[in-house]
N, C-alpha and C positions, 0 to 999 in steps of 0.2 A: 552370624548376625542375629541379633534378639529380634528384633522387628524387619519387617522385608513390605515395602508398597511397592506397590506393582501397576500402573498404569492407571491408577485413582482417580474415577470423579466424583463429585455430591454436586449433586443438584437441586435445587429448591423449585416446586413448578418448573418454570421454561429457564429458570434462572443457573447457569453456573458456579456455581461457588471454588470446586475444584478441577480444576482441568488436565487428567491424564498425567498427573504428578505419578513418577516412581525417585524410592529413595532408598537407600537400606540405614537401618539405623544400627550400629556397632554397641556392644558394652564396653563399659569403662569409661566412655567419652560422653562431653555436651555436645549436645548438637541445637543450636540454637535458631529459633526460627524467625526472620523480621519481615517485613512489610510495612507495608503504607494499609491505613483503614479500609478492612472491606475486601482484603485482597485474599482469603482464604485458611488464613492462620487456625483460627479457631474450629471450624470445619475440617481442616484436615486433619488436627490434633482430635477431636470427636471419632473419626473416621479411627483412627488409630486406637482408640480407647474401644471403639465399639459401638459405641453410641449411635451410631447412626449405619443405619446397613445399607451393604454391600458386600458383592460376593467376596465371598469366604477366599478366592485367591487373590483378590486384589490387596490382601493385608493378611501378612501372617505372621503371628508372633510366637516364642517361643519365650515362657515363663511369665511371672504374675505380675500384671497393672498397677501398679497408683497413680490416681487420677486426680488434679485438679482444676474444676472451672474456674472458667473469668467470673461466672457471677457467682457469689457465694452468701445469698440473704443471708440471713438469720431468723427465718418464719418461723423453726420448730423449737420450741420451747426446750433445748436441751441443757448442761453444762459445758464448759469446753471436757473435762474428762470424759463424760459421755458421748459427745460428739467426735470426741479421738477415738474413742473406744470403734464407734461405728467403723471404723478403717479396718476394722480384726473382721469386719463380717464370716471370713471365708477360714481363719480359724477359731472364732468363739464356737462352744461346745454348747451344753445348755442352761451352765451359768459361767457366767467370767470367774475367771480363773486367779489366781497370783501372779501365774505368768501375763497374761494379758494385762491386766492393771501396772507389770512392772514394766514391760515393755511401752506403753502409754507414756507413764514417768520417764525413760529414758529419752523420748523424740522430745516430750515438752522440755526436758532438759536440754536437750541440741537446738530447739527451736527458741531458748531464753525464753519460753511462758510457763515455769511450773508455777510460779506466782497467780496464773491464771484459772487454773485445774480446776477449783471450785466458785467460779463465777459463772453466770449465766451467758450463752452466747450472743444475745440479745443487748445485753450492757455492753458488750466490747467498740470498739474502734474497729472503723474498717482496717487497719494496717493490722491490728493483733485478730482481729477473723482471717485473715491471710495468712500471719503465722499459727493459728489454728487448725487451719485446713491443709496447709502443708505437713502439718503434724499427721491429721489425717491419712495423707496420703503415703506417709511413710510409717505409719504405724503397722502396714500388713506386710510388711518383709517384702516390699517389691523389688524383681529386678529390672523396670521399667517404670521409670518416671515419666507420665506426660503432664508437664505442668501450663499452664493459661495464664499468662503475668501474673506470678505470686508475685511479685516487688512493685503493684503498679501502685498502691498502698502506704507501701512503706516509706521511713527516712535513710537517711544515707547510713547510720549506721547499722539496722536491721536489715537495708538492701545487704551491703558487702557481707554480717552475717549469715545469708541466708544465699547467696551465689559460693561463697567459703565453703558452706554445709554443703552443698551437689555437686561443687569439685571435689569436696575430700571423699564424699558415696561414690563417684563416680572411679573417680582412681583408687578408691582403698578399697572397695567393694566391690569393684564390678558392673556398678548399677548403671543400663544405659538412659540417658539423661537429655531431654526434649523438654526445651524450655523454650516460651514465646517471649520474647522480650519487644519493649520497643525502645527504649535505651544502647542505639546501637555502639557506643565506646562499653557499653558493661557488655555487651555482645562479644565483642573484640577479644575482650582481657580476659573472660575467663570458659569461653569456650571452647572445642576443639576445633566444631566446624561450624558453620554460618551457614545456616540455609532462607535465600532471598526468593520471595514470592512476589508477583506481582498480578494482580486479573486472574486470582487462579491456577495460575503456572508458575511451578521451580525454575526463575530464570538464573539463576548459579547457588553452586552448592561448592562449599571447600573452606580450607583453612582460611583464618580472617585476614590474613595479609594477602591472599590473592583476592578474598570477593570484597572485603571492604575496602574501594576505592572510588576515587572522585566521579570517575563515570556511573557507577552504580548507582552512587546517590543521588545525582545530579537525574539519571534516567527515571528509577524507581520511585522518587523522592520525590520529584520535584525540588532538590535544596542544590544553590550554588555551596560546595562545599572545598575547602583544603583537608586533604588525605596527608600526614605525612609519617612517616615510622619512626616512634618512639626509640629509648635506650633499650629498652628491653625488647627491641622486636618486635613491638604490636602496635598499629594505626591507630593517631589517635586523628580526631577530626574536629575541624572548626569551622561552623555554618558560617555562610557570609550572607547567605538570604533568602528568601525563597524564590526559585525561579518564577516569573507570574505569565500565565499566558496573556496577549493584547492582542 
C-alpha cells in the first residue's frame, strides 16, 4: 500500500471533523472520495497530505505527495509556468534547470494549458487555476495524488479530460490516485473504489457497483434516487428528489 490511515481523527476545538477513519490506499487505482457538505472530505485528505498533524502512525505513506486544495486563490503574483514550476520544490537545485522547465511543458501539455504558460495567474478563470494547480501537482514526479475537487470548476469537456489523465497516471504509472469528487456518476465511471463519508466516518468503502446504491444515497444524501446498472457495468443514477425532513 502507498498510503496506510489507521484509526484517524481531526478535530477542530471540541469539534470532530474526522472520526477514527482507517483506510489503505493501493497504487495504480482511484479511490474516490464522496460525501455530503461538511462530512470530513477535505480534513481527511489534509490529514493525508500532512497538513495537519497527527501522530506519525496514524498515517503512513510510502513515496512523494502531490497535493491539491479546494481553495486555490490566486493572491501571489506569479505566472502559471512559475507557479508550476513551484510543484519541482523538492527537486529544483539552485537554478531551474532544462529538465525542470521541460518537465513543466510536458504536465501543461497533458493538462491542455501550454497556451497558458506565460499568463499571469491572477488573469485566469477559476476552471484554468484548477488545471493549473493540478499541473502543480503533477509537476514533482508524485507517486500519490491527493487531489480536493480539481473538476468543481471546470466544463464537461476539461472535467472528462482531466478524470482520463488520473486513470491513464494511475494504471500506466502506478500513481495511487485520491480524488474528492462530488459528481457521484463521474465517481462511478472512472474510479476503482468509492470511498462514502458521512459525520466523519467511512461508512463504506468498495467498488462503485457495490457502494453506489439507492440506499446509500437515499441515507448519506438525503436524495430519493433510481440506482440501476448501465451496459458497461457501472451505476448510473437518477435523482427523483430530495428527501425533506417534516
Amino acid at each position: 500500500m502507498m498510503l496506510q490511515v489507521t484509526d484517524l481523527s481531526v478535530r477542530y476545538g471540541g469539534q470532530c471533523a474526522v472520526d477514527r477513519i482507517s483506510m489503505a490506499i493501493p497504487a495504480g487505482a482511484i479511490t474516490a472520495v464522496i460525501g455530503p457538505n461538511g462530512s470530513g472530505k477535505s480534513s481527511l485528505l489534509k490529514a493525508m497530505a500532512g497538513l495537519i498533524a497527527v501522530p506519525r502512525d496514524h498515517v503512513r505513506v510510502t513515496g512523494r505527495i502531490g497535493y491539491m486544495p479546494q481553495d486555490i486563490g490566486a493572491r501571489a503574483a506569479l505566472t502559471v509556468m512559475e507557479t508550476v514550476l513551484l510543484g519541482r520544490l523538492g527537486q529544483l537545485g539552485l537554478r531551474v534547470s532544462a529538465a525542470d522547465v521541460d518537465a513543466v511543458a510536458a504536465v501543461l501539455q497533458q493538462m491542455q494549458c501550454t497556451h497558458l504558460a506565460d499568463r499571469w495567474l491572477a488573469d485566469l478563470s477559476g476552471g484554468q487555476r484548477q488545471l493549473v494547480f493540478l499541473a502543480q501537482a503533477l509537476a514533482g514526479d508524485p507517486t500519490i495524488l491527493l487531489l480536493d475537487e480539481p473538476i468543481s470548476a471546470l466544463d464537461l469537456r476539461h472535467q472528462l479530460t482531466v478524470l482520463t489523465v488520473l486513470r491513464r497516471l494511475a494504471r500506466d504509472q502506478g500513481i495511487a490516485v485520491v480524488v474528492i469528487l462530488h459528481d457521484i456518476t463521474a465517481a462511478a465511471r472512472f474510479a476503482d473504489r468509492i470511498a462514502v463519508l458521512a459525520a466523519g466516518r467511512l461508512v463504506s468503502l468498495g467498488p462503485p457497483t457495490e457502494v453506489v446504491t439507492a440506499d446509500m444515497i437515499a441515507t448519506v444524501f438525503g436524495v430519493d434516487a433510481e440506482v440501476i446498472i448501465g451496459s458497461d457495468g457501472l451505476p448510473r443514477i437518477t435523482p427523483r428528489g430530495a428527501m425533506l425532513a417534516v
